[in-house]
C-alpha positions in Angstrom: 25.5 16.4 -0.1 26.4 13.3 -1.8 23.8 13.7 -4.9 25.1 17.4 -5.3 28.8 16.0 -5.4 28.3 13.4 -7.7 26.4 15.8 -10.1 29.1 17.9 -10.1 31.3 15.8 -10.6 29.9 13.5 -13.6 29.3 17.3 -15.0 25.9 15.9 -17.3 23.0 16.6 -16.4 21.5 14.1 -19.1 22.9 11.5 -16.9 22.6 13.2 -13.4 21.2 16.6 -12.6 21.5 18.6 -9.4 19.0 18.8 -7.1 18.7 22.3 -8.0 17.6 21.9 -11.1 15.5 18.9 -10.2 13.6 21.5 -7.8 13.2 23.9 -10.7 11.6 21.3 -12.3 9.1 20.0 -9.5 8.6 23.8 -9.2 7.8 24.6 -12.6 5.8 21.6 -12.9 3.4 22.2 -9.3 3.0 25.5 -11.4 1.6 24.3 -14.4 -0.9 22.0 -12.3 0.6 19.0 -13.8 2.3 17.7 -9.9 -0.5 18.3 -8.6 -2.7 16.5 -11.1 -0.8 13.4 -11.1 0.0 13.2 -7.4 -4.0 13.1 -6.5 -4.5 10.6 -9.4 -2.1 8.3 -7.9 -2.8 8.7 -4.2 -6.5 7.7 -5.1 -5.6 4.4 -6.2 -2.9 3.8 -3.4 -5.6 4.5 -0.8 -8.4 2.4 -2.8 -6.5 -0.5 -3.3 -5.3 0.0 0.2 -8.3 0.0 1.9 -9.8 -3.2 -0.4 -6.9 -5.1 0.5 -7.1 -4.5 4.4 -10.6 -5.1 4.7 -11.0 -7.8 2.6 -7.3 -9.7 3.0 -8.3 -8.8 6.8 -11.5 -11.0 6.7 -10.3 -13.8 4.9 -7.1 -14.0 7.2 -9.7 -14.2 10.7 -11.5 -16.7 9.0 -8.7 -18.9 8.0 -7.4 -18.4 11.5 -10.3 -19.4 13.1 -11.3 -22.5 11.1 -8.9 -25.2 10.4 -11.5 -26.7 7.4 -11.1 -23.5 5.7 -7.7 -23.0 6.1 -7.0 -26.3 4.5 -9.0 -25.6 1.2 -7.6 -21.8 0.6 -4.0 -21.9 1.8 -2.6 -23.5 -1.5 -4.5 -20.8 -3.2 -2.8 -18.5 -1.0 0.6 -19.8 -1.3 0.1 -19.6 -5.7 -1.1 -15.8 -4.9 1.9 -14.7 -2.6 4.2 -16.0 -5.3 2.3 -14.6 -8.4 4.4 -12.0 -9.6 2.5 -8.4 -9.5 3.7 -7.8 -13.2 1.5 -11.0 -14.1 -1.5 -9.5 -12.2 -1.5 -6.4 -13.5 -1.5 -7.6 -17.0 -4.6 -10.0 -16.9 -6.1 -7.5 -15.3 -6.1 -5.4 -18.0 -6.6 -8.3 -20.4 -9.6 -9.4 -18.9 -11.2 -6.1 -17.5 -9.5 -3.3 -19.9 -7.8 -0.5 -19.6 -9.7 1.1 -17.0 -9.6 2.4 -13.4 -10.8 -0.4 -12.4 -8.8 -2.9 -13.4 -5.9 -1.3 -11.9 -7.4 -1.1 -8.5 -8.4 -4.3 -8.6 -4.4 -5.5 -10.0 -2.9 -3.6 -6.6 -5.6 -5.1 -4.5 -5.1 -8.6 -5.5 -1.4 -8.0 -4.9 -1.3 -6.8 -1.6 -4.4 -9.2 -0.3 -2.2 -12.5 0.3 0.3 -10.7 2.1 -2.3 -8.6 4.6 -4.4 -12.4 4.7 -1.6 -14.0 5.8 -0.5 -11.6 8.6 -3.7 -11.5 10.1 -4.2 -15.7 10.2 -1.4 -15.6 12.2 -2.9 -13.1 14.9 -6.1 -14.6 14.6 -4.3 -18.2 15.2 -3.1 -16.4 18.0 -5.9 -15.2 20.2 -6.6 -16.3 23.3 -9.6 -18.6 23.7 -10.3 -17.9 27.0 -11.6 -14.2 26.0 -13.4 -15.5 23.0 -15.1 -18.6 25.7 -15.7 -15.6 28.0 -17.3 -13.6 25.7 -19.2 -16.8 24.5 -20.4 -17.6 27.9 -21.8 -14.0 28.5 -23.6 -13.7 25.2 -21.2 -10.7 24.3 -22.9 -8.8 20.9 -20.6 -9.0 17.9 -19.7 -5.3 17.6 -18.6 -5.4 21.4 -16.2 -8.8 20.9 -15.1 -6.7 17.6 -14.4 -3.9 19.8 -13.1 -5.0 22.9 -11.4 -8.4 21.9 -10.8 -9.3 18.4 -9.5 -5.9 17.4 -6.8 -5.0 20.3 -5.5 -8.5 19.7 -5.4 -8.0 16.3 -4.3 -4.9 16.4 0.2 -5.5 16.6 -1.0 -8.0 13.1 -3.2 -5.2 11.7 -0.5 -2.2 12.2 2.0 -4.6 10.4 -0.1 -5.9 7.5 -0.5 -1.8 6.9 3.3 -1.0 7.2 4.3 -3.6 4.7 1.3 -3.1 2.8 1.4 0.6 2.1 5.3 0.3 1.3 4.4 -2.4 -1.6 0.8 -1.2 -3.1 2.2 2.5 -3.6 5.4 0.6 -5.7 2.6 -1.3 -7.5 0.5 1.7 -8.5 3.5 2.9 -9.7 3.9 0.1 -12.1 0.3 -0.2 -13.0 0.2 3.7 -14.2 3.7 3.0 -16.1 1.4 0.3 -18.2 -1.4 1.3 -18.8 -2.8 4.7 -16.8 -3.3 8.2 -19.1 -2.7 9.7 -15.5 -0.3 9.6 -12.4 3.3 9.6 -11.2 3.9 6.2 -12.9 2.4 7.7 -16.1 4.7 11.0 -16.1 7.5 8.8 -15.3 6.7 6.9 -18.3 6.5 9.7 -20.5 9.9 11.2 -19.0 11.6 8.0 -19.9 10.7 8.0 -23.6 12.1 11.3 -23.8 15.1 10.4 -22.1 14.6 13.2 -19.6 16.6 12.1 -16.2 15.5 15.5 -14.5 11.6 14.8 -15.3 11.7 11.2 -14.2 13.2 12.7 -10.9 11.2 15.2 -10.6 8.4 13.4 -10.4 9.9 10.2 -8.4 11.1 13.0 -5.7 7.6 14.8 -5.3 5.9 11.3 -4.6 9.0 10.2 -2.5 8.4 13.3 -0.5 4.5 13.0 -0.1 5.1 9.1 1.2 7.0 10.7 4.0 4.8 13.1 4.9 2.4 10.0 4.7 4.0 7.9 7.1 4.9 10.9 9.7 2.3 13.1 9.3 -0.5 10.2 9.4 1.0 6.5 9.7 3.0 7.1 13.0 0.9 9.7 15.0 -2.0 7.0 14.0 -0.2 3.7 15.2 0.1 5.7 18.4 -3.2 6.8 19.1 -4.6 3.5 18.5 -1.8 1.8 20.6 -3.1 3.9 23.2 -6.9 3.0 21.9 -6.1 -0.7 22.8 -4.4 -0.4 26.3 -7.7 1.4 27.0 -9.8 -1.5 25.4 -8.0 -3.9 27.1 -8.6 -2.4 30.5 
């Protein structure tokens, strides 16, 4: 294993330490109740700030899809958000709101919502107009055109707003925690830095690494192919 290798060979584990001793640590810490404390802290606000900025990126990015007049007035507002640094956002949001919870859900939401607005214009700019005529003409109710049409076209958009979405708010929480969070990964890897402790900072950077993946295999995947299937059927 490379990372064993090189540990051995720098021999220092002030600069590099083995990934047995970085397991000690994680073990030691899940004992002490401090992983686990931390991990939930920080996977609340990755799924808050999450879900805000998928539901409400998603309906601005229909809207702007669907009308032109709207489009026009909040696309340069778009364009200034999508190149706002998050560093910048996070700290008026604290400015203005205060050191609180939140304030930094509301920093990683307004991150991640230009991005996942964006996507979803273009799908909606995409749809076909001969459904949405079709399900004018028979007086379709809303929650079946939601169901049956604007979702399963939506839906390739959708899955890839929350693939690049969850990769980037979970960095982001990260940073919001580093600057101003008493709790969470971010926080611990804070505290490990200032006491110049390589095997706590990796400690901790491994055991979030590690619940990501179970994230995205465990959940993320298994889900994307359910609801694949979910939209051949709607379609049908």
């Amino acid at each position: 294993m490379f990372w064993g290798s090189l540990s051995a060979f720098l021999s220092d584990p002030q600069i590099l330490p083995s990934p047995s001793q970085v397991l000690m640590e994680m073990s030691a810490l899940w004992q002490k109740g401090k992983l686990q404390e931390n991990l939930i802290a920080t996977g609340w606000r990755v799924f808050a700030a999450f879900g805000l900025a998928m539901i409400i990126g998603g309906a601005f990015g229909y809207v702007m899809g669907k009308s032109d007049e709207l489009d026009a007035w909040l696309d340069p507002w778009l364009i200034i958000f999508l190149n706002l640094p998050a560093l910048v956002l996070i700290v008026l949001c604290y400015l203005w709101v205060g050191l609180n919870e939140f304030a930094a859900v509301l920093a990683v939401t307004l991150s991640k919502v230009p991005m996942t607005t964006t996507i979803i214009r273009e799908g909606a700019r995409n749809a076909s107009w001969e459904l949405r005529d079709l399900a004018t003409v028979y007086r379709l109710p809303a929650l079946t055109r939601l169901r049956h049409i604007i979702l399963p076209e939506l839906f390739p958009h959708i899955v890839s707003a929350a693939r690049t979405g969850f990769s980037v708010i979970w960095k982001i929480v990260l940073v919001v925690e580093f600057l101003g969070r008493p709790n969470g990964i971010g926080r611990q890897i804070h505290t490990q830095f200032s006491l110049f402790d390589v095997t706590g900072v990796l400690a901790y950077a491994l055991s979030f690494v590690v619940c990501i993946l179970f994230i995205e295999f465990a959940i993320m995947q298994p889900s994307e192919k359910r609801m694949g299937r979910w939209r051949a059927n709607a379609k049908a």
